[in-house]
N, C-alpha and C positions, 0 to 999 in steps of 0.2 A: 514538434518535428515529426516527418512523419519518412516513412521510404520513401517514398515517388522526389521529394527534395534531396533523398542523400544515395539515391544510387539509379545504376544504367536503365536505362527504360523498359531494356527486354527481361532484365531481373527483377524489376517491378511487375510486369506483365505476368511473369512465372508465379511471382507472390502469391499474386491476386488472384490468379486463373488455379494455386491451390495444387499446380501440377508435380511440384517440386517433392521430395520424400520427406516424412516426415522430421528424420533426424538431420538432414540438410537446412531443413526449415527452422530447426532448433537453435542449429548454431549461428545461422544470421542472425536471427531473432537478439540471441547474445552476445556478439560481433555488434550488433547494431545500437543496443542496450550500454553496453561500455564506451563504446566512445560516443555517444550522445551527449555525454557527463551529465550532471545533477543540474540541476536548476537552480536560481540564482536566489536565494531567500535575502528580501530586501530591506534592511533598517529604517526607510521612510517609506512612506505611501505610495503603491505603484496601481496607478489603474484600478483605485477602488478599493483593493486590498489595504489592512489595516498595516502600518509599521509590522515588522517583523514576520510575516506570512508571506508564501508565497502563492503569483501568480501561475493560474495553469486551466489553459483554455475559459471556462466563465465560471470556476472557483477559485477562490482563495483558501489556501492549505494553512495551518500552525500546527509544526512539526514541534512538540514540546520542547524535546532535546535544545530547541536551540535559544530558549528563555532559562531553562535549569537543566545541564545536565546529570545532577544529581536528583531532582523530583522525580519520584515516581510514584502510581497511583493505581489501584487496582481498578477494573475494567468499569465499575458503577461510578469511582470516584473520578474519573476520567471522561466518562460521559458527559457526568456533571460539571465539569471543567468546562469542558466544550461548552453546554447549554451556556455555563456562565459567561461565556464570549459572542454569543448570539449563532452559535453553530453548533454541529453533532460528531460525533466520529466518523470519521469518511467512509463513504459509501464504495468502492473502485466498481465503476459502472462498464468500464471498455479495457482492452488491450492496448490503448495509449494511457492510461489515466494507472493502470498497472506498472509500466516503464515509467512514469513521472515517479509513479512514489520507491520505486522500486530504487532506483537513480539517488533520489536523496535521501533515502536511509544508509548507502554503503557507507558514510565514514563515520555514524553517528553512533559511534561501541563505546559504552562504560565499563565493560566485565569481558571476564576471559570466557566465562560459558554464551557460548553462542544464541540462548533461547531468554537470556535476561536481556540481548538487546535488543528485544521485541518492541512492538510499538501495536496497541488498541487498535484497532479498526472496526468498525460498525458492523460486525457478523456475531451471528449467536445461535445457539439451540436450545436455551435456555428452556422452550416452551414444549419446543418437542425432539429429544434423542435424535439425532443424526438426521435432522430436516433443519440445515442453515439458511438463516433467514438475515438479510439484512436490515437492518433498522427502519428501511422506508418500506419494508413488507415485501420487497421483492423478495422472491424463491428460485432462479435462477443461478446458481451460484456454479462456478465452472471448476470441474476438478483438476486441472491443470493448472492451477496456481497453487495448490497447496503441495506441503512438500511429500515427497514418497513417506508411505506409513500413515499419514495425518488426513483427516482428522482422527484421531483414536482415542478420545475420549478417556486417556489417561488419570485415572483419577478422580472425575469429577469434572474434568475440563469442558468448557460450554461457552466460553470465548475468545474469536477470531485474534489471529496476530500475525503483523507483517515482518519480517525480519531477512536483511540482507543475507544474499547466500553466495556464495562465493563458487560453488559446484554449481549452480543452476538459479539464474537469475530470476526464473519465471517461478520455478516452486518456491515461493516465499510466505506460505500459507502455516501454521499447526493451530491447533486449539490448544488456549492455553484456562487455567482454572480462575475462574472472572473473579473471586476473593481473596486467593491464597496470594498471587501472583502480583506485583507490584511492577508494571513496566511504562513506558514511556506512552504517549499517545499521540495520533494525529487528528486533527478536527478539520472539519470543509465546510464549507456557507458556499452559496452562491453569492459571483461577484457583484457588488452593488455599483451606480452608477453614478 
């Protein structure tokens, strides 16, 4: 789903043309994020995607939560999860692919602490301090997704995690510690045909 389908033409135009201020732009952004709602995770085969994954633009997503909500795995064990499915921890390559995952983590809470119900995602700095790298070697990574204060390397923390927010749907970013930490994970494959 994207704006140009869900609103006026000239507040598209505003969008896009970037002329809008920046905390006006914020709140559409999350205005627009919430009522989009979650996406539809499927129990049979939809377009290539395997039973229980969801479809979203040419990947297929497996949000763990929704095979065990009680598994959880730390950041390596979770990887390997993924590998075992013929896919990795998801990459979030754009500002739509941010609002899809962003979308279906809000109702997926085990715990009352906000940071256990995080979910893996393919980011790390494992190789080098405060240079995040994502899995497929891209170095790009936007700071505007993570949350205020993060990453801060709390500890020893050196892997990426997505977690619903409820104050700011876009900062859904901290690093969390890729062995101590036990949370849920998301994997992505490209969709097959």
């Amino acid at each position: 789903m994207s704006w140009s389908k869900m609103t006026p033409r000239f507040l598209t135009v505003l969008l896009e043309a970037k002329v809008m201020p920046s905390r006006v732009r914020f709140w559409l952004d999350a205005i627009f994020l919430r009522f989009s709602g979650p996406s539809t995770i499927t129990s049979g085969s939809c377009g290539g995607c395997l039973p229980g994954w969801a479809l979203f633009n040419s990947s297929c997503y497996f949000f763990s939560y929704i095979e065990s909500s009680t598994v959880k795995k730390n950041w390596h064990q979770s990887r390997e999860d993924c590998g075992s499915r013929g896919s990795d921890l998801v990459v979030i390559d754009d500002q739509e692919e941010q609002k899809f995952i962003s979308s279906n983590i809000q109702n997926m809470k085990t715990s009352g602490q906000w940071w256990e119900n995080g979910f893996w995602i393919g980011i790390t700095d494992i190789e080098t301090e405060n240079r995040w790298v994502w899995i497929n070697n891209v170095t790009e990574v936007e700071q505007r997704y993570w949350m205020d204060g993060e990453p801060n390397n709390h500890g020893k923390e050196d892997c990426g995690v997505a977690v619903s927010s409820i104050f700011n749907p876009w900062k859904t970013r901290f690093d969390g510690h890729c062995n101590r930490h036990n949370l849920h994970w998301i994997c992505e494959t490209p969709l097959t045909s």
